[in-house]
VONUNU-141538 format. One record per residue (C-alpha): residue in three letters; x, y, z. Coordinates in steps of 0.001 Angstrom, whole numbers, padded with zeros to 6 digits, always signed. Each point is the difference from the previous one (the first is absolute). Layout:
<atoms>
ALAXYZ ...
</atoms>
This chain:
<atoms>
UNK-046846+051104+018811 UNK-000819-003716+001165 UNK-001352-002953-001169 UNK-001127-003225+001734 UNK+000521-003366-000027 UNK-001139-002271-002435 UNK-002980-001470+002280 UNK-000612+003979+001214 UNK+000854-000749+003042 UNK+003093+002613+000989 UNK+001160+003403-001373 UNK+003424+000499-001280 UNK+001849+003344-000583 UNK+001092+000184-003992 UNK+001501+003675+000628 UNK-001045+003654-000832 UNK+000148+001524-003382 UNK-001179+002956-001627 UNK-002628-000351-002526 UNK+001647-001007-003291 UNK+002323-003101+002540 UNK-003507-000747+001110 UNK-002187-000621-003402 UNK+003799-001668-000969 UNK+000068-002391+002966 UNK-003725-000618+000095 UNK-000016-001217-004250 UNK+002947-001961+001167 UNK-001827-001970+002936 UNK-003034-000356-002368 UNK+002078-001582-002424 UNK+001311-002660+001891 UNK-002502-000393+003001 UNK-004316-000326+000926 UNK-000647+002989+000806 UNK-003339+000409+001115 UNK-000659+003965+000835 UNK+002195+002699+001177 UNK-000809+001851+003101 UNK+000422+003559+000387 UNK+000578+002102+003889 UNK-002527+002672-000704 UNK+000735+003072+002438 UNK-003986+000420+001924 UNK+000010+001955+003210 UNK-000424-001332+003305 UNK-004115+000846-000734 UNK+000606-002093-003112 UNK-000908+003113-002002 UNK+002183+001068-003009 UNK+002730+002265-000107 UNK+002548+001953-002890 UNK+002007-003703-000003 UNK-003171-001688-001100 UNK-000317+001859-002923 UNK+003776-000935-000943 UNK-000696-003699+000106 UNK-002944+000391-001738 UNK+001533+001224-002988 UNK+003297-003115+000434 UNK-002694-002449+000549 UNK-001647+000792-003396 UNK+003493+000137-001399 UNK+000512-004211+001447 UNK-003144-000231-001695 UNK+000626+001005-003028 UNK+003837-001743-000096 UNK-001648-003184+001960 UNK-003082+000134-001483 UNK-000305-004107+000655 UNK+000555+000442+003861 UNK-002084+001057+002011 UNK+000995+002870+002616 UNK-001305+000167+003221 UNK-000180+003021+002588 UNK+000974-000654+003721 UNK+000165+002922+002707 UNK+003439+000438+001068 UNK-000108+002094+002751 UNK+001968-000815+002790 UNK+002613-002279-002390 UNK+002599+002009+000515 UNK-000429+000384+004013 UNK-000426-003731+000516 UNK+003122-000916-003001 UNK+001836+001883+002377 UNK-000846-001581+003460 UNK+001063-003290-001914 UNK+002867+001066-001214 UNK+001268+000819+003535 UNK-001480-002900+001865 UNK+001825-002273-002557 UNK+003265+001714+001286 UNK+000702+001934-003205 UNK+002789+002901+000583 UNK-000795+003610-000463 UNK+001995+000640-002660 UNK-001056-003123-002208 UNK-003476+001346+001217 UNK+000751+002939-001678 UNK+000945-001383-003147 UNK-001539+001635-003508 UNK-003201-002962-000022 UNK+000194-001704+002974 UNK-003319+001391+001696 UNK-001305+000007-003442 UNK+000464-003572-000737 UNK-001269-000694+003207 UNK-002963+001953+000330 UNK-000861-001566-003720 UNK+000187-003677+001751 UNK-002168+001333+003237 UNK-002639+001388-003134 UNK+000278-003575-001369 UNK+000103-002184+002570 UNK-003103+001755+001277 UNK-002100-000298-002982 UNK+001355-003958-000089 UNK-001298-000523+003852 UNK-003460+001615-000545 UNK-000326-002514-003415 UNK+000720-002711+002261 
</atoms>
């Protein structure tokens, strides 16, 4: 998970969490910040066609919906996150093992999904 700045701006890593830490954390940051929409990494193929993952989201985005139901969620493809969270993670001289960590690529391939969709807004 990330969030961005206030003026939406730059993504931040929050951390990874399975679903109940997630609808946990995200009612906590709606209780004490603006938050305007919550975007999701949906899995399309490289054609930008649907696969089995797609169907999974489908179903947790309804579920944000119906927990969120005041925020709106938002769709962005998220393939190639992963592959470019990674390059980044090595260019900024991150070791192997903290690489490795439980999270790490997550976190950072949910700020590459963010701070994509903030770039194309601006």
């Amino acid at each position: 998970m990330a969030q961005s700045d206030p003026l939406g701006l730059f993504a931040q890593p929050v951390g990874t969490f399975d679903r109940e830490g997630l609808f946990k954390t995200l009612e906590a940051m709606l209780g004490k910040s603006d938050v305007e929409k919550i975007i999701v990494g949906y899995p399309l193929s490289n054609t930008g066609e649907k696969n089995a993952m797609t169907g999974v989201l489908d179903r947790f985005i309804e579920e944000l919906g119906e927990a969120f139901p005041l925020i709106m969620v938002e769709t962005v493809n998220e393939h190639y996150s992963s592959r470019d969270a990674q390059r980044i993670l090595v260019a900024s001289g991150t070791s192997r093992k903290v690489r490795q960590q439980k999270g790490r690529l997550d976190s950072a391939a949910a700020c590459v999904i963010l701070s994509d969709y903030l770039e194309t807004r601006h």
